[in-house]
Legacy VTK file of the C-alpha trace (Angstrom):
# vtk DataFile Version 3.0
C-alpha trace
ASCII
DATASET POLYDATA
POINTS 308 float
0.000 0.000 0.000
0.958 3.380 -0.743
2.448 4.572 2.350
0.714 7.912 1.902
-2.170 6.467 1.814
-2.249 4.569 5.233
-1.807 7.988 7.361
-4.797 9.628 5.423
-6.969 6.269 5.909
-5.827 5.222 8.798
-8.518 7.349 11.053
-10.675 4.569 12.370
-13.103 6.800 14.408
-13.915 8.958 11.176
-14.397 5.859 9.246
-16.738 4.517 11.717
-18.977 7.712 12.397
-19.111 7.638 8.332
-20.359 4.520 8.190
-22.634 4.870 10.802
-24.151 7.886 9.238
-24.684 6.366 6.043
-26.420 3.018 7.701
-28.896 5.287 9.505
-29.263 7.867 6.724
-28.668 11.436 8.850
-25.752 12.393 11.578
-28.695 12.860 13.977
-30.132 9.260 14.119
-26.499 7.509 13.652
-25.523 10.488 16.821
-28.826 8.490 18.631
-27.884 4.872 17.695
-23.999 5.533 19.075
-24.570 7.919 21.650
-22.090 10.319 20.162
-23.219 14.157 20.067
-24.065 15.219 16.534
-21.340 17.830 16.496
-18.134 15.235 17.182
-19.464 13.065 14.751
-19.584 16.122 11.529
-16.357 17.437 13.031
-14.584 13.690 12.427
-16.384 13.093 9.080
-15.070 16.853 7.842
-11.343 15.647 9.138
-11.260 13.220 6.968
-12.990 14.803 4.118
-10.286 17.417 4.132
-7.470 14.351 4.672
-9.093 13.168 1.950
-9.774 16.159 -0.525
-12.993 15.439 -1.570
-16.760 15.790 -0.511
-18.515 12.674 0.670
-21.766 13.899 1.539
-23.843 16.618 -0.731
-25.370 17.979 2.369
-28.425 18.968 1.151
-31.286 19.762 3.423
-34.126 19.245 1.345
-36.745 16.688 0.852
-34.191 14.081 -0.197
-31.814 14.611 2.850
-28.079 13.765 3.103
-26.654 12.234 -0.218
-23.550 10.567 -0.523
-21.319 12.206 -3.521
-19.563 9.494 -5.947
-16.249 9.627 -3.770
-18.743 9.101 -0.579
-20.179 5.745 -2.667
-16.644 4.568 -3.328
-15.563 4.775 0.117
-18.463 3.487 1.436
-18.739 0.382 -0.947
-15.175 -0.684 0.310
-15.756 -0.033 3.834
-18.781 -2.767 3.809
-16.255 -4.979 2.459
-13.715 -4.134 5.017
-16.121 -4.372 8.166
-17.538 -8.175 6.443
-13.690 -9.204 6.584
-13.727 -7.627 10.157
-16.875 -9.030 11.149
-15.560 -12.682 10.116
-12.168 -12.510 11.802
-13.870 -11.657 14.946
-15.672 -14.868 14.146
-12.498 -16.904 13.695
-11.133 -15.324 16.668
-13.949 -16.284 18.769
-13.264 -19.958 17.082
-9.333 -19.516 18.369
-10.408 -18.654 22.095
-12.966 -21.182 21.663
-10.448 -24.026 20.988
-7.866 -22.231 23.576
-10.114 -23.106 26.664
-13.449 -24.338 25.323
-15.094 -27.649 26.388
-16.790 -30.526 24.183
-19.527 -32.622 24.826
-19.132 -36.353 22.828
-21.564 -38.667 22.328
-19.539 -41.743 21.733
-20.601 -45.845 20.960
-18.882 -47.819 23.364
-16.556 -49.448 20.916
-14.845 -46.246 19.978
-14.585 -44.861 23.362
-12.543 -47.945 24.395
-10.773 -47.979 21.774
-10.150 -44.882 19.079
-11.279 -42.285 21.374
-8.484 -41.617 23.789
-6.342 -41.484 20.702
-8.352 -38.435 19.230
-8.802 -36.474 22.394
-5.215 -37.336 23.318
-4.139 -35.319 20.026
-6.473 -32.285 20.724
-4.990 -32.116 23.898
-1.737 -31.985 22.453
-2.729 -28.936 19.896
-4.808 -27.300 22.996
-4.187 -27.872 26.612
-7.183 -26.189 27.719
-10.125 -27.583 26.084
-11.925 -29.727 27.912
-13.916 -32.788 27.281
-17.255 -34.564 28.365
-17.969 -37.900 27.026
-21.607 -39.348 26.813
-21.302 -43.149 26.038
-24.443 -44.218 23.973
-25.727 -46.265 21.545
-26.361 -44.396 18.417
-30.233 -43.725 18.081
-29.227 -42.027 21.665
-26.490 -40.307 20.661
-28.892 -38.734 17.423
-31.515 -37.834 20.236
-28.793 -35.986 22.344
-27.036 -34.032 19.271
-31.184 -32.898 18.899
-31.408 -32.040 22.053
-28.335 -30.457 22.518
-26.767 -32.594 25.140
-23.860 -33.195 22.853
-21.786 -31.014 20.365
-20.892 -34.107 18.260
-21.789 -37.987 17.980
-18.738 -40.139 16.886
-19.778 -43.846 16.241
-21.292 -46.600 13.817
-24.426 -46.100 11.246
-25.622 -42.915 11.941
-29.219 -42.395 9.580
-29.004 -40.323 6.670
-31.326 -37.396 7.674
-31.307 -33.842 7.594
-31.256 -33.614 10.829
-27.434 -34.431 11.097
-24.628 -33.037 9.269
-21.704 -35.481 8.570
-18.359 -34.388 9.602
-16.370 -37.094 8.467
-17.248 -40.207 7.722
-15.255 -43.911 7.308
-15.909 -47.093 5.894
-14.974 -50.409 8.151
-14.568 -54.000 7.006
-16.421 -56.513 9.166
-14.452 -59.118 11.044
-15.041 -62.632 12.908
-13.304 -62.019 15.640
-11.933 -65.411 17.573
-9.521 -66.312 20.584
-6.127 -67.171 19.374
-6.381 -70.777 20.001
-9.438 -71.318 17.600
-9.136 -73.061 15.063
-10.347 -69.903 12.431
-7.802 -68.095 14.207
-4.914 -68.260 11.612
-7.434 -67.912 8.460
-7.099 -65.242 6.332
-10.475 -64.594 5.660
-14.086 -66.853 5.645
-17.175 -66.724 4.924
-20.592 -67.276 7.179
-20.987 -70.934 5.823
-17.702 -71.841 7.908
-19.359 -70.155 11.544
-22.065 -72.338 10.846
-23.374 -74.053 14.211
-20.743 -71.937 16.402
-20.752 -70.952 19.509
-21.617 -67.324 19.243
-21.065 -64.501 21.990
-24.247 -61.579 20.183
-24.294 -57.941 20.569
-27.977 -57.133 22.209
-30.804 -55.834 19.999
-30.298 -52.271 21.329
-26.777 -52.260 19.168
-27.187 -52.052 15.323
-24.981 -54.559 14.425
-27.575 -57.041 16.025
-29.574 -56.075 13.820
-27.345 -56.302 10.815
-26.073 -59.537 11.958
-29.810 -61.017 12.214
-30.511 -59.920 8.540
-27.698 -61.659 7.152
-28.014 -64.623 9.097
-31.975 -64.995 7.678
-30.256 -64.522 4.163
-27.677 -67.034 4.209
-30.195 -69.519 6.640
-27.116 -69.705 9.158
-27.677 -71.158 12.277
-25.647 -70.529 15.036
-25.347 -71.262 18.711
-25.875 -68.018 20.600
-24.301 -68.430 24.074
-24.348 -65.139 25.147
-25.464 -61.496 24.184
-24.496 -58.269 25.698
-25.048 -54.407 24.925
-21.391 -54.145 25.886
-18.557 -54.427 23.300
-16.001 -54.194 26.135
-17.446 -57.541 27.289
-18.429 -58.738 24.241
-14.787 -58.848 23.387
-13.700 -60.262 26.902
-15.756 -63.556 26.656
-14.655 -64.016 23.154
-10.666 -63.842 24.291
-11.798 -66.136 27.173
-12.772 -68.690 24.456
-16.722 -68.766 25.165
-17.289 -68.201 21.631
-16.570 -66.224 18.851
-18.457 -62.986 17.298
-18.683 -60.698 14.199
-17.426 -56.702 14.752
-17.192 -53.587 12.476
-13.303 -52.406 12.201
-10.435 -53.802 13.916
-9.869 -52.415 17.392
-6.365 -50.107 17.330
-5.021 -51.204 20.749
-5.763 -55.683 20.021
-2.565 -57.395 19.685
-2.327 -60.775 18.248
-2.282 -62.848 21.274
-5.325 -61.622 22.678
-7.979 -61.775 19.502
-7.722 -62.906 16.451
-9.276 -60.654 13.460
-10.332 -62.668 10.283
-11.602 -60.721 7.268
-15.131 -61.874 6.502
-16.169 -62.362 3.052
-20.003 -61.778 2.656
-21.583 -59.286 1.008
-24.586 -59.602 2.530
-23.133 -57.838 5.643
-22.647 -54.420 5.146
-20.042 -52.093 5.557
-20.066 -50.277 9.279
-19.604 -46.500 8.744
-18.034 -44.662 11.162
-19.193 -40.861 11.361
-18.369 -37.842 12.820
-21.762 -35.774 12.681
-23.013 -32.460 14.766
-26.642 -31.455 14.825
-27.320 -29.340 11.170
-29.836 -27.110 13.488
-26.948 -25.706 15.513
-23.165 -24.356 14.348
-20.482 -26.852 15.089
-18.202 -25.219 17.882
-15.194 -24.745 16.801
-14.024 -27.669 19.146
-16.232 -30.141 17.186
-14.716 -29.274 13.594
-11.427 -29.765 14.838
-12.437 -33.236 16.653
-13.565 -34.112 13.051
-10.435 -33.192 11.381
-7.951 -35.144 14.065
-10.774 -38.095 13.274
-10.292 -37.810 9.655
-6.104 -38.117 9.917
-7.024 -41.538 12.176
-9.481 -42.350 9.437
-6.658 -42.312 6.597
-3.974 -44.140 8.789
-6.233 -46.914 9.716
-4.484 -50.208 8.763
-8.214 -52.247 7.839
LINES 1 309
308 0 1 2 3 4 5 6 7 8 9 10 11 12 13 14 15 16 17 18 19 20 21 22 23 24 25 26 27 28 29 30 31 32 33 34 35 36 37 38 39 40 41 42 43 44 45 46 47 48 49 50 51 52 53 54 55 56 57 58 59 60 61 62 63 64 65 66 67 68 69 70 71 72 73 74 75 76 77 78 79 80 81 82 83 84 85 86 87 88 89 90 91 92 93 94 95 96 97 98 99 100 101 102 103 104 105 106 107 108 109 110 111 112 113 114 115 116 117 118 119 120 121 122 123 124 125 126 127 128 129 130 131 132 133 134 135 136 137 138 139 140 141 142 143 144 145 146 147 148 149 150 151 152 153 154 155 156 157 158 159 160 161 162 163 164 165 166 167 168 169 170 171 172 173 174 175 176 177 178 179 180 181 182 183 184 185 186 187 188 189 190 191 192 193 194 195 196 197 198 199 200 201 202 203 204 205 206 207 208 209 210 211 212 213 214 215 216 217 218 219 220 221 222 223 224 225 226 227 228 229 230 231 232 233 234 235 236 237 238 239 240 241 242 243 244 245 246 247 248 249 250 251 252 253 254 255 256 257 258 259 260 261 262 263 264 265 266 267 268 269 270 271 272 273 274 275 276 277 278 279 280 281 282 283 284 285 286 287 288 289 290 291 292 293 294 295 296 297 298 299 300 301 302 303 304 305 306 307
């Protein structure tokens, strides 16, 4: 910029009262609106006229009132523009304070909490120390009813429904796996299908989970019959009694923190079982807080590194 040019602009309270009397149409009313006597506000606008050299108001006190000369319209059209840019870093700076010491609410299935949770909430810590966190763990159709309600500022789990209610984040694919102890005798398969489960014992998430349902649709289809020792609306001890060897069960996604000697993870070849889709969604009725966008984004990294 011309450094001439910054000195003569550079009078923010002139600019202001300017713009002020141009929104409200006389230098009385904008004088009422900022509580600024009528007289400070023409002495500031006549400063920078004369900084300026050039009229920006034909003051003209008949029926039309106070006009704004060509100059006054050029000024004016790039001060709107200047107080929109203003207007939307004090939005991003709210966003920056926000994510400096803000707190988020998650609504979380049980699955991810125990498992790709803490890594996502340990990275935000990382990037800022002061947010804090709430966790909310839920099945989904709960976790939709809390992001409506506004218990939650974001859900982060399995098969959300594809309504307008809900606006996705980020969103992931997962495989679906057998999961086995490591002394069963699937354990060191590659991959299977449903005909080889056939008549197994069978540890069953409970019909509160969706993958109970899922898993009861394509069990119909394929006329598998299995032996259903236990079920549970806990994955935690879902997985538990399949390590202990009570039976084996069918997940979305390989847990991050399994190792080899405790579960074994066998691709499963079926098509009628559907990809689980892990979301990160906020409620489309409210503005995500700027916490919540950049849970999503530390999800999405995890997302793309995700050995499946």
């Amino acid at each position: 910029m011309d450094e001439r040019t910054v000195p003569r602009l550079a009078r923010l309270t002139a600019l202001r009262y300017f713009f002020e009397v141009v929104q409200y149409g006389s230098f009385r009313k904008a004088a009422d609106e900022i509580h600024v006597a009528a007289s400070a506000i023409n002495r500031q606008i006549s400063l920078l006229e004369a900084h300026l050299d050039t009229k920006l108001f034909d003051r003209d006190r008949g029926p039309t009132g106070l006009r704004l000369t060509e100059a006054g319209r050029i000024l004016h059209y790039r001060l709107c523009s200047v107080m929109n840019e203003l207007a939307i870093a004090g939005d991003e700076i709210s966003e920056l304070k926000g994510l400096q010491r803000g707190h988020l609410r998650i609504g979380v299935n049980e699955v991810i909490a125990m498992d790709l949770l803490p890594d996502v909430i340990a990275e935000l810590h990382s990037r800022y120390p002061n947010l804090t966190f709430k966790t909310i763990v839920e099945n989904t159709p709960e976790i939709v009813k809390r992001l409506h309600d506004g218990d939650v500022d974001i859900g982060f789990g399995y098969n959300f429904p594809s309504i307008k209610e809900l606006n996705f984040l980020s969103v992931m694919q997962r495989k679906t796996y057998l999961i086995t102890s490591p002394s069963h005798s699937l354990a060191r398969r590659k991959q299977v299908r449903l005909k080889d489960i056939d008549g197994a014992d069978f540890i069953l998430p409970d019909r509160s989970l969706a993958l109970r349902r899922m898993l009861d649709d394509a069990f119909a289809a394929t006329d598998l019959k299995i032996n259903p020792i236990m079920e549970t609306n806990s994955f935690t001890f879902l997985r538990t009694m399949v390590q202990a060897g009570l039976g084996v069960s069918i997940v979305t996604g390989r847990f991050i923190r399994n190792s080899p000697q405790r579960l074994a993870f066998i691709d499963l070849k079926e098509d009628v079982i559907k990809f689980g889709v892990l979301s990160c969604c906020s409620s489309a009725g409210r503005t995500p807080v700027a916490a919540a966008a950049a849970f999503a984004e530390v999800a999405k990294t995890y997302f793309s590194t995700m050995d499946e």
